[in-house]
C-alpha positions as CSV (number, residue, x, y, z in Angstrom):
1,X,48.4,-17.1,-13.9
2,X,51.8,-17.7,-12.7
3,X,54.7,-15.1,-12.0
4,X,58.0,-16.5,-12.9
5,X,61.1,-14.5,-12.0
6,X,63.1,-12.6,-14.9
7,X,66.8,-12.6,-15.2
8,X,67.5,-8.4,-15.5
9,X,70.6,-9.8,-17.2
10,X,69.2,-11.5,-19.9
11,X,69.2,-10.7,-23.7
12,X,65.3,-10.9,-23.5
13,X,64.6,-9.4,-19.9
14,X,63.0,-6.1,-21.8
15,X,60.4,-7.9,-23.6
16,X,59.9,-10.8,-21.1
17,X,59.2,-8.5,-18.5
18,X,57.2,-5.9,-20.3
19,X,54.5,-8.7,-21.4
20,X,54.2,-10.0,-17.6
21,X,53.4,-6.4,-17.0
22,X,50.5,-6.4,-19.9
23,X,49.4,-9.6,-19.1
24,X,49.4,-9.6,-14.8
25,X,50.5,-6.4,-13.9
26,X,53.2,-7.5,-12.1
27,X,56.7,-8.6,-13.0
28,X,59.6,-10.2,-10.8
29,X,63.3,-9.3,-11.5
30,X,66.5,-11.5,-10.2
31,X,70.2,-10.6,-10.6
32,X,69.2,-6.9,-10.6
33,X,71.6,-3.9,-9.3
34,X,70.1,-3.6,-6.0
35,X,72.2,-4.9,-3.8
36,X,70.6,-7.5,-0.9
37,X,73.5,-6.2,1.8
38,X,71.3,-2.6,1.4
39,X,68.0,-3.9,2.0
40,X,69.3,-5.7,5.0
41,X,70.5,-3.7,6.4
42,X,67.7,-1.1,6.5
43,X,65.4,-3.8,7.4
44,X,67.3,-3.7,10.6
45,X,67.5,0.4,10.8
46,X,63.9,0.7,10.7
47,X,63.3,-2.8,12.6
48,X,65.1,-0.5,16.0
49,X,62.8,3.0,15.1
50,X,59.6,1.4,14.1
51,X,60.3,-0.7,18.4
52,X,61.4,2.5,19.6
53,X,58.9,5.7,21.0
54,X,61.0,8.3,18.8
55,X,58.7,7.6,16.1
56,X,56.0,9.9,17.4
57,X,58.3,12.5,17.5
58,X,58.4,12.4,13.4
59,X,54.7,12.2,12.6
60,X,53.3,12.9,9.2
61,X,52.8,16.2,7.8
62,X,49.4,16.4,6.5
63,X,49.9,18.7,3.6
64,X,53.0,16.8,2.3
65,X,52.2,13.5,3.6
66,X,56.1,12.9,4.6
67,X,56.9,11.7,7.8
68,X,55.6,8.6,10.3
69,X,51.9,7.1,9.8
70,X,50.9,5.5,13.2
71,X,48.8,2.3,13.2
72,X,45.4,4.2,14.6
73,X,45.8,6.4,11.3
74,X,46.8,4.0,8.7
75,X,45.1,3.8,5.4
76,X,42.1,1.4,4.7
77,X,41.7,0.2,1.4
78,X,39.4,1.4,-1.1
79,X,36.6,-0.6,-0.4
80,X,36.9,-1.5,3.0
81,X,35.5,-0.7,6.3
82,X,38.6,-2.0,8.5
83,X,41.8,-0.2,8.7
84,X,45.6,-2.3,8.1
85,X,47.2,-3.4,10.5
86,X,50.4,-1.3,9.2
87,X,52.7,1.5,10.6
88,X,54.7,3.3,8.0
89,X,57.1,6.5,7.5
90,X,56.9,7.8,4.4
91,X,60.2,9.2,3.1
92,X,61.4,12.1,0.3
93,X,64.8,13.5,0.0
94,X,63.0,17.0,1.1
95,X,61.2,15.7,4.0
96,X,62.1,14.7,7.6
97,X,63.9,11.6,8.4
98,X,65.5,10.0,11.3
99,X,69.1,11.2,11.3
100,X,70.4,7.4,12.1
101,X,68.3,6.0,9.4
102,X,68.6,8.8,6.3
103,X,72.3,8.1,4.9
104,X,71.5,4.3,4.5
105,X,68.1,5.5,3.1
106,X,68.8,8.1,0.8
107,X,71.1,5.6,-0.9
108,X,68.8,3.2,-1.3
109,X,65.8,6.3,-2.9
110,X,68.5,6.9,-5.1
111,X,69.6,3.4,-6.7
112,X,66.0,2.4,-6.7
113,X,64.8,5.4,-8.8
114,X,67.7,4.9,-11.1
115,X,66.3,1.6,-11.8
116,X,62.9,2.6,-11.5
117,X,63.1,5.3,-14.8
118,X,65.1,2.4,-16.4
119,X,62.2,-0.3,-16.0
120,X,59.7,2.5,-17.0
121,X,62.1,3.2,-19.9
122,X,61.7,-0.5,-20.5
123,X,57.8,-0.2,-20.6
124,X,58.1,3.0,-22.7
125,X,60.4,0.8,-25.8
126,X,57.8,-1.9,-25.4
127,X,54.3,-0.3,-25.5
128,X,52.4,-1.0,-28.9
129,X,52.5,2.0,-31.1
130,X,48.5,2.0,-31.0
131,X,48.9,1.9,-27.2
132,X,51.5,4.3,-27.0
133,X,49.6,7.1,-28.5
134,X,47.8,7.1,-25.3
135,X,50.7,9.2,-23.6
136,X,50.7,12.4,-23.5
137,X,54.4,12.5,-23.5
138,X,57.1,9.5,-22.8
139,X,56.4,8.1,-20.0
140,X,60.1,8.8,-19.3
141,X,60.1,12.9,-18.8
142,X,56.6,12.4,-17.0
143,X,59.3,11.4,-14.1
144,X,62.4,13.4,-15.0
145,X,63.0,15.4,-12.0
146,X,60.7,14.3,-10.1
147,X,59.4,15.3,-6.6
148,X,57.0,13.8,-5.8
149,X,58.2,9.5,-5.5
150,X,57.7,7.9,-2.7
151,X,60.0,5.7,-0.7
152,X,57.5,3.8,2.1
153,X,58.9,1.8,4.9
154,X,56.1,-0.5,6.0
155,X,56.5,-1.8,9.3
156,X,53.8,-4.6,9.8
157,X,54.0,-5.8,13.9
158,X,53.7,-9.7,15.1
159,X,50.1,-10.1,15.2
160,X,48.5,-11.0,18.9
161,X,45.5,-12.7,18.2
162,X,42.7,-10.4,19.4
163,X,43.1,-8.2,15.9
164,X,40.0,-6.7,14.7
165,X,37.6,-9.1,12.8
166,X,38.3,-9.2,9.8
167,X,41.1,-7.0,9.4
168,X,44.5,-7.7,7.9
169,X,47.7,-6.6,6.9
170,X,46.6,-4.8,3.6
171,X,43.7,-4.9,2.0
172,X,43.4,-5.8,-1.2
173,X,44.2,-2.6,-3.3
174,X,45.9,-0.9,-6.3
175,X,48.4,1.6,-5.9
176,X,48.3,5.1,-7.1
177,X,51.3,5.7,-9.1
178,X,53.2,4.7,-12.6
179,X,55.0,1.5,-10.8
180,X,56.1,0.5,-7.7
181,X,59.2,-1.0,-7.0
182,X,59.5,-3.5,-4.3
183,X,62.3,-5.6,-3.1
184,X,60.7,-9.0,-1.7
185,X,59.9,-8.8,2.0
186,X,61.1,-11.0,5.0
187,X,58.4,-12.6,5.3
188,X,55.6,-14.1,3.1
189,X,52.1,-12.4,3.0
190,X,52.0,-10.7,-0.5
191,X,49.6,-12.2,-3.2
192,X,48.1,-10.4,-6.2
193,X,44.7,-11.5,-8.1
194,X,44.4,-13.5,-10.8
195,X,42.1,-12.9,-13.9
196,X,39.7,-15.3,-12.6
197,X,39.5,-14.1,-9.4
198,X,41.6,-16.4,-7.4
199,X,44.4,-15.4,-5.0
200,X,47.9,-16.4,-5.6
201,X,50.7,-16.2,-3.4
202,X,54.0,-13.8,-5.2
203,X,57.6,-14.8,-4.7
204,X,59.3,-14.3,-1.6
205,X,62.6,-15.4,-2.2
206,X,65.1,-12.7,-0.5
207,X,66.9,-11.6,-3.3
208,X,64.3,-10.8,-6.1
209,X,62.2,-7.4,-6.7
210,X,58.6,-7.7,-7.5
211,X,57.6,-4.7,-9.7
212,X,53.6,-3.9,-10.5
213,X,51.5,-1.4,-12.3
214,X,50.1,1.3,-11.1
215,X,46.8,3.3,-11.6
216,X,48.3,6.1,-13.3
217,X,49.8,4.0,-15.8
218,X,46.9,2.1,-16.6
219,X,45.2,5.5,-17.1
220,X,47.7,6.7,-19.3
221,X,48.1,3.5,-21.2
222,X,44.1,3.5,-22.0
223,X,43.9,0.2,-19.6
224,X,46.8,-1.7,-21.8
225,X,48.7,-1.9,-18.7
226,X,46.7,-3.1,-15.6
227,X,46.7,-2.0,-12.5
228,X,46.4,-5.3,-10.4
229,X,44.6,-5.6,-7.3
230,X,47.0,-7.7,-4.3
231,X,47.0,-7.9,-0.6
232,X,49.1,-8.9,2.1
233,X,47.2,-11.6,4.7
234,X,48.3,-12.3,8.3
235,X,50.4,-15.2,7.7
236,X,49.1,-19.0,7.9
237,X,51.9,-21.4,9.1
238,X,54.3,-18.7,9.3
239,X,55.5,-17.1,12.8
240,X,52.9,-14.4,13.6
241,X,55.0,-13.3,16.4
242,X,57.6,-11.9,13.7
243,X,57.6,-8.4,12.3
244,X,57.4,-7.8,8.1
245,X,58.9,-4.8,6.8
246,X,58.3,-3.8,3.2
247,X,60.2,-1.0,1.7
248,X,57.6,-0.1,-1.5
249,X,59.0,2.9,-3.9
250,X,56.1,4.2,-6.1
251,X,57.2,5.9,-8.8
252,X,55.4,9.3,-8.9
253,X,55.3,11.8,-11.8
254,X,55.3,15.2,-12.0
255,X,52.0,16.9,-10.6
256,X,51.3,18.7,-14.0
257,X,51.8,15.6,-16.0
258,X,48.5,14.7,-18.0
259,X,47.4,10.9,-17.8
260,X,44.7,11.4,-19.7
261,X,41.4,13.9,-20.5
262,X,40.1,12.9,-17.2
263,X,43.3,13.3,-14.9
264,X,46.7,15.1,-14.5
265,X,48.9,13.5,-11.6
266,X,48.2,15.9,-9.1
267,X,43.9,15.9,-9.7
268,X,44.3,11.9,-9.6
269,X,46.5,11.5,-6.6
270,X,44.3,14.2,-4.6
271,X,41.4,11.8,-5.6
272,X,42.7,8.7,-4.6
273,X,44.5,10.2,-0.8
274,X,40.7,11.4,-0.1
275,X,39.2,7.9,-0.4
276,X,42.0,6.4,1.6
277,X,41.0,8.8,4.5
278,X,44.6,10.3,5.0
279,X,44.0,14.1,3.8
């Protein structure tokens, strides 16, 4: 399996990218709308809050799960016994946010949403008929107006060398939601699993935005779409003394949307934030 990026400006980026979606569960986009200068520069917001002590001033809520997630409460993976070695601050346009960080923030929740609904829209024009029948309505109004989508800034410190055996940066997991939306990190680390089980290493080139499936799309899609496991290791060969910060969008739907007999949104997301240990 091999992940080749997709030119968003191409007469065939639909299609292209709606069959690396089927067939890996991932897709990677160049020459998209999301501006690098953006990323940048809230790389380096979050680089000064996530080395600063106001951050405990802004922890989570538990009931609406916005807010900052300390290291000694981050989530372990389905799974797994060890927790990440992550810090993250989990933003929505109605929850708290650093004052200094929000402006360059809530722009950035707002462009990548835009693009979000389109790639879904994307997915939505390209699912088989037999497939599509699946959905319980488009997968486009599952997210119109939309509360519930999650901006993460993930702040992974330099590793020191006496981590916890066999812990690293992020288990190998699948996310919750219809897709996340990720713009490439500064550093290397991310690799997603193949169908035979080996591990391979996803672009990193600064620039490009690494999209993947998520759970409740491959529950509404009856599996057509697969949620793909992937992980982020401590780093061989790379500095370990340098931070990596990720800035994830998952792409929620509306809590009363149904994915399928089984689950609406809101039963399936309860589910899932139980087995991660955070509610």
């Amino acid at each position: 399996m091999t992940l080749q990026a997709i030119d968003y400006t191409s007469k065939t980026a639909q299609e292209d990218f709606v069959k690396s979606l089927h067939e890996t569960g991932f897709g990677v986009l160049k020459n998209h709308p999301i501006q690098q200068s953006l990323v940048s520069a809230i790389y380096q917001e979050w680089q000064h809050f996530f080395d600063g002590e106001d951050k405990q001033n802004y922890l989570y809520h538990k009931g609406t799960q916005d807010g900052f997630f300390p290291a000694d409460i981050s989530e372990t993976a389905k799974g797994h016994t060890k927790k990440d070695i992550k810090e993250y601050f989990h933003y929505y346009p109605w929850g708290q946010c650093p004052v200094e960080q929000k402006a360059l923030l809530a722009q950035y929740y707002s462009e990548a949403n835009e693009l979000a609904a389109e790639l879904l829209g994307w997915v939505e024009a390209h699912t088989p008929t037999d497939v599509a029948q699946h959905y319980s309505q488009s997968l486009s109004s599952m997210v119109e107006d939309s509360d519930q989508t999650l901006l993460r800034v993930l702040h992974y410190p330099p590793l020191k060398g006496d981590e916890e055996l066999g812990a690293i940066r992020a288990g190998a997991h699948e996310d919750i939601n219809l897709l996340t939306i990720l713009p490439s990190a500064n550093e290397p680390g991310l690799q997603v699993k193949a169908k035979d089980g080996s591990w391979m290493d996803v672009p990193c080139d600064f620039g490009t935005l690494i999209i993947n499936i998520g759970d409740m799309l491959q529950e509404a899609s009856g599996g057509y779409f697969p949620s793909t496991s992937h992980r982020v290791v401590n780093p061989e060969g790379a500095d370990k003394t340098k931070s990596r910060i990720s800035l994830p969008l998952f792409l929620h739907p509306k809590p009363e949307v149904v994915l399928s007999d089984r689950y609406t949104a809101k039963s399936y997301l309860h589910e899932r934030l139980v087995e991660l240990g955070v509610i």
